[in-house]
MIDOSE-1310 file (N, C-alpha, C; in nm, 2 decimals, decimal comma, always signed):
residues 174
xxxx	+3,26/-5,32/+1,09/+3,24/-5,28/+0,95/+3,10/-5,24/+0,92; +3,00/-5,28/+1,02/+2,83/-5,32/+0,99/+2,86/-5,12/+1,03; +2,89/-5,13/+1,14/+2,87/-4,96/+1,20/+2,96/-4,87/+1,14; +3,05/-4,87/+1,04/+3,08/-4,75/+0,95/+3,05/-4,76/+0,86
xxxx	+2,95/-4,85/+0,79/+2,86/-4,84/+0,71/+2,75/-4,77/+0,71; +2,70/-4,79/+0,83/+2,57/-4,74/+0,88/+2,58/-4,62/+0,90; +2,71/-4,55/+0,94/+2,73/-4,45/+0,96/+2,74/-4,37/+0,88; +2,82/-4,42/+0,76/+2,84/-4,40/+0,64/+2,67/-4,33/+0,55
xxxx	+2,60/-4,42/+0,61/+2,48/-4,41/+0,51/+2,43/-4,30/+0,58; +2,42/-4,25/+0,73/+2,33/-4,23/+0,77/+2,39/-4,08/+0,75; +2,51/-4,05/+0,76/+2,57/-3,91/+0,74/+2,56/-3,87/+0,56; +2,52/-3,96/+0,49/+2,49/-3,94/+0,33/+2,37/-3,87/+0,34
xxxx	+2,29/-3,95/+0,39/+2,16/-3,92/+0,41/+2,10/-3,81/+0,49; +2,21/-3,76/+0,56/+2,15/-3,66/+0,66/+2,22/-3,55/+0,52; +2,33/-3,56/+0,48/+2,35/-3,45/+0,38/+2,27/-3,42/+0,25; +2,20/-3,54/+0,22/+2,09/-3,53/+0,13/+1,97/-3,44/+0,15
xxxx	+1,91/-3,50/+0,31/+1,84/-3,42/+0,37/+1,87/-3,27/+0,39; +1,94/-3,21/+0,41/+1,99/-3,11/+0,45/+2,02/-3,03/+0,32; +2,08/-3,11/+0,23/+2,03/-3,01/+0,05/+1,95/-3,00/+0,04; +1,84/-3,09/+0,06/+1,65/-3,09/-0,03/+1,62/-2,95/+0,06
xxxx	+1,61/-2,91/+0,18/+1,57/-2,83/+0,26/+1,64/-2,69/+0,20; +1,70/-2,65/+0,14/+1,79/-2,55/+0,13/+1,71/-2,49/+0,02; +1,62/-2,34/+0,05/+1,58/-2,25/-0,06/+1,62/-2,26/-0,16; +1,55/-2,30/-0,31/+1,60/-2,25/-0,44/+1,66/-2,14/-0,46
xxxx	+1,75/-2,13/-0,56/+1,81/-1,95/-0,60/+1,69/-1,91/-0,65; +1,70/-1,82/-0,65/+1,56/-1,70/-0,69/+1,61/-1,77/-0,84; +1,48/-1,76/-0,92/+1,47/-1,76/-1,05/+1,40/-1,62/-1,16; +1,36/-1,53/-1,07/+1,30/-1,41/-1,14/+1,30/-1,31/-1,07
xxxx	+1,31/-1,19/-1,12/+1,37/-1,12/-1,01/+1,45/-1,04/-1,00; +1,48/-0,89/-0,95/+1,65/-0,85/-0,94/+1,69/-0,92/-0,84; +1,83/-0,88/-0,81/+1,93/-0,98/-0,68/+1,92/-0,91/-0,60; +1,92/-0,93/-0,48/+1,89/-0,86/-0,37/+2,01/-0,77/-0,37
xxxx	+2,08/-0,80/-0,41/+2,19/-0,66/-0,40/+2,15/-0,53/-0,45; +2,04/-0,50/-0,56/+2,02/-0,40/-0,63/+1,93/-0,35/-0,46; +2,00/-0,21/-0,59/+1,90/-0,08/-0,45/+1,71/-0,09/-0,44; +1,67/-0,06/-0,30/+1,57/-0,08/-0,33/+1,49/+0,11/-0,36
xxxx	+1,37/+0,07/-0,41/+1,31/+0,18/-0,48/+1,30/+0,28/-0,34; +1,27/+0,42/-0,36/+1,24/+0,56/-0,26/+1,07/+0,48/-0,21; +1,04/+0,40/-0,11/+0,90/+0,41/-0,06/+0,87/+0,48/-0,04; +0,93/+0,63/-0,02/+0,81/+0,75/+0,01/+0,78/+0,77/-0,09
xxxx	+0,81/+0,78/-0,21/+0,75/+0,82/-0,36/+0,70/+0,69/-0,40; +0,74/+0,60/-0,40/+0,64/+0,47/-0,42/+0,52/+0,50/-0,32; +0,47/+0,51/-0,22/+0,38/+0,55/-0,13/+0,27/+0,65/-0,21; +0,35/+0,76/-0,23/+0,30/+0,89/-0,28/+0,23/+0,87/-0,40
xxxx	+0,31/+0,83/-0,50/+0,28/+0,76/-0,66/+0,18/+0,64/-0,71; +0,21/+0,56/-0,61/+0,12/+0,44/-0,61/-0,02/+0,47/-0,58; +0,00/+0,51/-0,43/-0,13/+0,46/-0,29/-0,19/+0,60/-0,30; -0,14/+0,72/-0,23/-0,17/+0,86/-0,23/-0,25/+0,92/-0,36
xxxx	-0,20/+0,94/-0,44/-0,19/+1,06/-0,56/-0,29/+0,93/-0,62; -0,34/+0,81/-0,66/-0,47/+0,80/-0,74/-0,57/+0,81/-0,65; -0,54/+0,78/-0,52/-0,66/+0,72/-0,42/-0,74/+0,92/-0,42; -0,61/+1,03/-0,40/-0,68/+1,13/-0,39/-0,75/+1,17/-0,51
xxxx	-0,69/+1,13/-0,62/-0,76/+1,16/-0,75/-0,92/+1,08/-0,79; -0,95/+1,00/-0,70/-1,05/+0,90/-0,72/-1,01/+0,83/-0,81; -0,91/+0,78/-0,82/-0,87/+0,71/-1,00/-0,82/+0,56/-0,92; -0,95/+0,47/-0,89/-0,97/+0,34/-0,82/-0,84/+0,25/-0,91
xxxx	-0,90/+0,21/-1,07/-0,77/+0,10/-1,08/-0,66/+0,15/-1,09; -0,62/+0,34/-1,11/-0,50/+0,34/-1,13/-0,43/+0,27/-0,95; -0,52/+0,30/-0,82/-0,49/+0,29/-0,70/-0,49/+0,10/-0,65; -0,57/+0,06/-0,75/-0,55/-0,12/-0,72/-0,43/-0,18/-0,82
xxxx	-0,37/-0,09/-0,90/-0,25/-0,16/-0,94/-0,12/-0,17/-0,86; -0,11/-0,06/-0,76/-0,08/-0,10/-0,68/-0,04/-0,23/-0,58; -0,13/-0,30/-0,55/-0,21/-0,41/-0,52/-0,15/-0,54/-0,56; -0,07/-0,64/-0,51/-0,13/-0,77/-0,57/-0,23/-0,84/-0,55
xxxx	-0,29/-0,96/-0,62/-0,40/-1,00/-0,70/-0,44/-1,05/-0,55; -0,36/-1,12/-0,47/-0,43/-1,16/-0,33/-0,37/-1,05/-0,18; -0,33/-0,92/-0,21/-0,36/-0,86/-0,11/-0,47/-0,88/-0,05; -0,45/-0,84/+0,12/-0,52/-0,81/+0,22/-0,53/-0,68/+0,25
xxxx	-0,70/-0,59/+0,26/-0,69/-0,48/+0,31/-0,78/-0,50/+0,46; -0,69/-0,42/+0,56/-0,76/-0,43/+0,68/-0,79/-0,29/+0,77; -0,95/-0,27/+0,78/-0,95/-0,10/+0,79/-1,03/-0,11/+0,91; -1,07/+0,01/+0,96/-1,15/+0,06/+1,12/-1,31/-0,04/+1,08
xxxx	-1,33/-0,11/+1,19/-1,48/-0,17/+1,19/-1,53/-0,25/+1,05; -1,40/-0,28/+0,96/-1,50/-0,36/+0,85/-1,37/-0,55/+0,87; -1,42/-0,63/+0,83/-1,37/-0,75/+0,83/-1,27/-0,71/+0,70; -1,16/-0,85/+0,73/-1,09/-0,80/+0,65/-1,09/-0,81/+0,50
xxxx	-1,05/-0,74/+0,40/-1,13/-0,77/+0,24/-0,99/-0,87/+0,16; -1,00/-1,00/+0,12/-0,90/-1,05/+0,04/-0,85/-1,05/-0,08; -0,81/-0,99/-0,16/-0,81/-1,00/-0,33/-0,83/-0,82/-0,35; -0,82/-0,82/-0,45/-0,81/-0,68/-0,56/-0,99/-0,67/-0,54
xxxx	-1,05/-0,79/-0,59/-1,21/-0,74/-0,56/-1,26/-0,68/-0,48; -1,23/-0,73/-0,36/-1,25/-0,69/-0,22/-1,20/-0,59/-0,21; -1,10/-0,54/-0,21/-0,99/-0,37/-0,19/-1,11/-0,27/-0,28; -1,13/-0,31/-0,41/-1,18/-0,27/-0,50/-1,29/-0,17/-0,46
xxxx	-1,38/-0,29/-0,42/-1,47/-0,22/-0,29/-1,50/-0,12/-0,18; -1,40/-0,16/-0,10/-1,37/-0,03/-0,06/-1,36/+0,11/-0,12; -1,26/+0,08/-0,18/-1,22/+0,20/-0,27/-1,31/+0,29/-0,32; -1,42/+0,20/-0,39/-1,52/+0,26/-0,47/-1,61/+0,30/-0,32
xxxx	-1,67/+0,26/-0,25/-1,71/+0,31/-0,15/-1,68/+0,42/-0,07; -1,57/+0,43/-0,06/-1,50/+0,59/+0,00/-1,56/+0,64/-0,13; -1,49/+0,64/-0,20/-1,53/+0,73/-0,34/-1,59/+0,77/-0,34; -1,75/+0,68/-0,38/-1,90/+0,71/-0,37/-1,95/+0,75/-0,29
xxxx	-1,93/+0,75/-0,13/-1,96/+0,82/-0,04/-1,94/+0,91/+0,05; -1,79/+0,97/-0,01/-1,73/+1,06/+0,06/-1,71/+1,16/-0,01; -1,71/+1,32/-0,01/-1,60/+1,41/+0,00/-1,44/+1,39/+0,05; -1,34/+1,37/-0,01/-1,24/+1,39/+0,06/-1,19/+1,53/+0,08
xxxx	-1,20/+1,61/+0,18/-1,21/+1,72/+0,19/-1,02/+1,80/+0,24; -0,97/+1,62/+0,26/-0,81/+1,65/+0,30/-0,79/+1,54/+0,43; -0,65/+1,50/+0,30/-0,59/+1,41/+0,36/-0,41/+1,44/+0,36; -0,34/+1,40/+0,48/-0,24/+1,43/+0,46/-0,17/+1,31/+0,51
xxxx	-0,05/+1,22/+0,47/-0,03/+1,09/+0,48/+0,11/+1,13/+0,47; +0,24/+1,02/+0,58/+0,33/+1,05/+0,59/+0,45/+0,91/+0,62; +0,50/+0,85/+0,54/+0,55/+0,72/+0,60/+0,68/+0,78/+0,73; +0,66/+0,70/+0,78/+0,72/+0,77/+0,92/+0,88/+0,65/+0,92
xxxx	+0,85/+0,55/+0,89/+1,01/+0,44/+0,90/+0,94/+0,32/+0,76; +1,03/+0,28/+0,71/+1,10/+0,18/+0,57/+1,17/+0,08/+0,72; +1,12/-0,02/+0,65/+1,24/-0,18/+0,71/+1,21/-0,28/+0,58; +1,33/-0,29/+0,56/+1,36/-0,42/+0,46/+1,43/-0,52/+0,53
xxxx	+1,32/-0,64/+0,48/+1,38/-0,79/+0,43/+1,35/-0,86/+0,35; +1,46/-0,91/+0,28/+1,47/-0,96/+0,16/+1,37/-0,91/+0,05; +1,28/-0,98/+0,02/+1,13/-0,94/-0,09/+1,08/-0,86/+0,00; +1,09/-0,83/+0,06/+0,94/-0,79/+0,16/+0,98/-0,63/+0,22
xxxx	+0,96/-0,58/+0,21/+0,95/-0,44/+0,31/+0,83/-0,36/+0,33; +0,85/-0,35/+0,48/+0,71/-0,24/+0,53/+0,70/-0,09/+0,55; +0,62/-0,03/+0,50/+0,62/+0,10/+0,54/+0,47/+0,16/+0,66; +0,54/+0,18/+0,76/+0,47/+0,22/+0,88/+0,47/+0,38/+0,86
xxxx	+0,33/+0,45/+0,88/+0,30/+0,58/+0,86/+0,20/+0,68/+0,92; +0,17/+0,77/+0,95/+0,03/+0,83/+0,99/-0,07/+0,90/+0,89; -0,15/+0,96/+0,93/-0,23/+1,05/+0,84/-0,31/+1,12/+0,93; -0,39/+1,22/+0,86/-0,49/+1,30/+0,87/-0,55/+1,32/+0,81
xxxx	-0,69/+1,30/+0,81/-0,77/+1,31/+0,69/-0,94/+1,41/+0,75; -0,99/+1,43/+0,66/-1,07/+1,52/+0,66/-1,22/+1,45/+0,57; -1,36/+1,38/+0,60/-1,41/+1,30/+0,54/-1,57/+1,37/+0,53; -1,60/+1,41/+0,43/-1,72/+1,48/+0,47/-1,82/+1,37/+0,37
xxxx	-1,95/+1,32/+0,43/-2,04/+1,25/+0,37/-2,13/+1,28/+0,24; -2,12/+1,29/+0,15/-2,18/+1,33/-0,01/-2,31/+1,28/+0,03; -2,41/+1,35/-0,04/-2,57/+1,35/-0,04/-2,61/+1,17/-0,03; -2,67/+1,14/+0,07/-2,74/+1,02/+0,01/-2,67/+0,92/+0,11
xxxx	-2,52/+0,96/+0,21/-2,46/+0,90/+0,28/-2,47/+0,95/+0,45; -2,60/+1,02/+0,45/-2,57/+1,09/+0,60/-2,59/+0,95/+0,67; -2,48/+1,05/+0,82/-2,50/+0,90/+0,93/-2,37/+0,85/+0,91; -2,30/+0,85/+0,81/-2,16/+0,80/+0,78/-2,09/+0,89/+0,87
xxxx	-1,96/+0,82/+0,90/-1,89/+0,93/+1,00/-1,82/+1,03/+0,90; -1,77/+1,12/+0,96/-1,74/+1,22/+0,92/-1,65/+1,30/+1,01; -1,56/+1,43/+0,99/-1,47/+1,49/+1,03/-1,31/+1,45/+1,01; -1,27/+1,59/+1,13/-1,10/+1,49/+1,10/-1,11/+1,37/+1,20
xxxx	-0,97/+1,30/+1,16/-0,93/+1,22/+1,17/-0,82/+1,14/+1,20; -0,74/+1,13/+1,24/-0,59/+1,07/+1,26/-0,57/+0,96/+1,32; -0,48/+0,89/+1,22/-0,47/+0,76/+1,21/-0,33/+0,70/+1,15; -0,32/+0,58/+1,21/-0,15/+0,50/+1,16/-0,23/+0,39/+1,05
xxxx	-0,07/+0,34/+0,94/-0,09/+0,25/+0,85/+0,02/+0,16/+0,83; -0,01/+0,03/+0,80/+0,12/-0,03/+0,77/+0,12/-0,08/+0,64; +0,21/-0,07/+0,54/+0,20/-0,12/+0,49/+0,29/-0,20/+0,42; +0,25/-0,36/+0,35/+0,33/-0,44/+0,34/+0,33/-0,51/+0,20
xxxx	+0,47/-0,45/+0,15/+0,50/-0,45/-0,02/+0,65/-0,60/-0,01; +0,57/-0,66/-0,15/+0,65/-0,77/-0,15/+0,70/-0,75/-0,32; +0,81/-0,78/-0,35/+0,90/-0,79/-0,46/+0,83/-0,90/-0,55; +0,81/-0,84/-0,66/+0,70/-0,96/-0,76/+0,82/-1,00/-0,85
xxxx	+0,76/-1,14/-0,92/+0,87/-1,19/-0,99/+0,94/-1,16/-1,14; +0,87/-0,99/-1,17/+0,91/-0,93/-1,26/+0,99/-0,81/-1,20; +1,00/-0,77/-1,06/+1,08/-0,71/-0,98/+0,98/-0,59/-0,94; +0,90/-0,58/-0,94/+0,78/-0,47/-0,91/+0,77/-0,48/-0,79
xxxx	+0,72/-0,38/-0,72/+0,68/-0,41/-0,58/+0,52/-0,37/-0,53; +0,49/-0,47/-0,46/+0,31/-0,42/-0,48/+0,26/-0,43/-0,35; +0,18/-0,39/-0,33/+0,12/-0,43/-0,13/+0,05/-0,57/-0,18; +0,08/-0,58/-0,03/+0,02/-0,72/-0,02/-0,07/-0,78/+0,14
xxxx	-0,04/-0,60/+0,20/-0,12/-0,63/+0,32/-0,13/-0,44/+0,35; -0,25/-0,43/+0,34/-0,24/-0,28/+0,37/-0,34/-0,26/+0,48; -0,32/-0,18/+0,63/-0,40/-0,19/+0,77/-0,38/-0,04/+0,80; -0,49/+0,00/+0,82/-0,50/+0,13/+0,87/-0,58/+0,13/+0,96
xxxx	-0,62/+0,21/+1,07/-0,67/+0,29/+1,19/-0,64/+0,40/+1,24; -0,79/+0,43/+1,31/-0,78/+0,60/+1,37/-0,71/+0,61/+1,50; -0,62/+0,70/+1,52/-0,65/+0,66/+1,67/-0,77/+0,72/+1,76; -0,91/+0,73/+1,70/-1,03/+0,80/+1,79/-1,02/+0,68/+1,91
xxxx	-1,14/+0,69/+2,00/-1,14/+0,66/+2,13/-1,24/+0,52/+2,09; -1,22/+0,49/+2,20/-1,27/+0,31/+2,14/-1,43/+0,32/+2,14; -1,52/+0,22/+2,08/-1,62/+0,20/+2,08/-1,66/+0,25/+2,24; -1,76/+0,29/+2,31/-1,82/+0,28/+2,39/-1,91/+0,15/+2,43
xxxx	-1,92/+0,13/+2,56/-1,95/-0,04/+2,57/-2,09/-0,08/+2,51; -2,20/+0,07/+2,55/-2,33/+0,04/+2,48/-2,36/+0,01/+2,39; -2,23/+0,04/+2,27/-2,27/+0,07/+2,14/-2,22/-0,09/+2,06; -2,24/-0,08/+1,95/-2,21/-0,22/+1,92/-2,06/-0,16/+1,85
xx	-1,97/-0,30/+1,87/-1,86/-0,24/+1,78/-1,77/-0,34/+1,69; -1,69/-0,34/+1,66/-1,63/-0,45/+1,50/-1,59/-0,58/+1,60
């Protein structure tokens, strides 16, 4: 009697345990059944088309508030402030003389989807920035958009690199 009690309890309890563990239902949000948005025009509309226009916050709304941006030789920047930065730094110290950007593959899961892409860009240094690098350029990006709880989709990890040739050993490098 002592041991189908015990047994009793201990399989209650393992089912207790095993509900507490079990994901809440989404509470905000569409259902994942709805279609997800065209990334190449989210890409284009968001990221592309303000960043070439210099038009910085239309390009950090984009953005949520604790994205990660991670670029060629700088540490990684956390938050909107930090992206912010950057941003305004290309700005201020570059010509963009041509850029051409292409998401190459979309993979969805659940909230989360990445778009993996290349580019070409063209970077010429504005008065007051020589020494800054400069020319073309070509390079891959990933980027990583999560479903917010008003159903928006915003990056939340954006990493780009050239593929130029690596640091040389003399030289100092990231």
């Amino acid at each position: 009697m002592i041991a189908r009690s015990l047994i009793s309890a201990l399989a209650a309890s393992a089912l207790v345990m095993v509900s507490a563990c079990q994901p809440d239902a989404p509470t905000a949000g569409p259902a994942p059944s709805e279609p997800l948005p065209d990334f190449d025009a989210l890409f284009a509309e968001r990221y592309m088309q303000p960043f070439n226009a210099k038009d910085i916050p239309a390009w950090l709304d984009g953005f949520a508030e604790d994205a990660v941006g991670m670029h060629n030789g700088l540490p990684p920047m956390v938050g909107r402030d930090a992206i912010r930065g950057f941003g305004e730094a290309v700005r201020d110290g570059f010509e963009l003389a041509k850029i051409d950007a292409r998401v190459d593959d979309v993979q969805h899961s659940g909230d989360w989807v990445y778009t993996r892409g290349s580019y070409t860009s063209t970077f010429v240094p504005k008065a007051g920035n020589q020494g800054a690098p400069s020319g073309q350029q070509q390079g891959k990006f990933l980027l990583l958009w999560e479903r917010q709880p008003d159903g928006d989709w915003k990056i939340i990890l954006d990493m780009g690199n050239s593929n130029g040739p690596p640091v040389a050993p003399d030289q100092d490098g990231p």
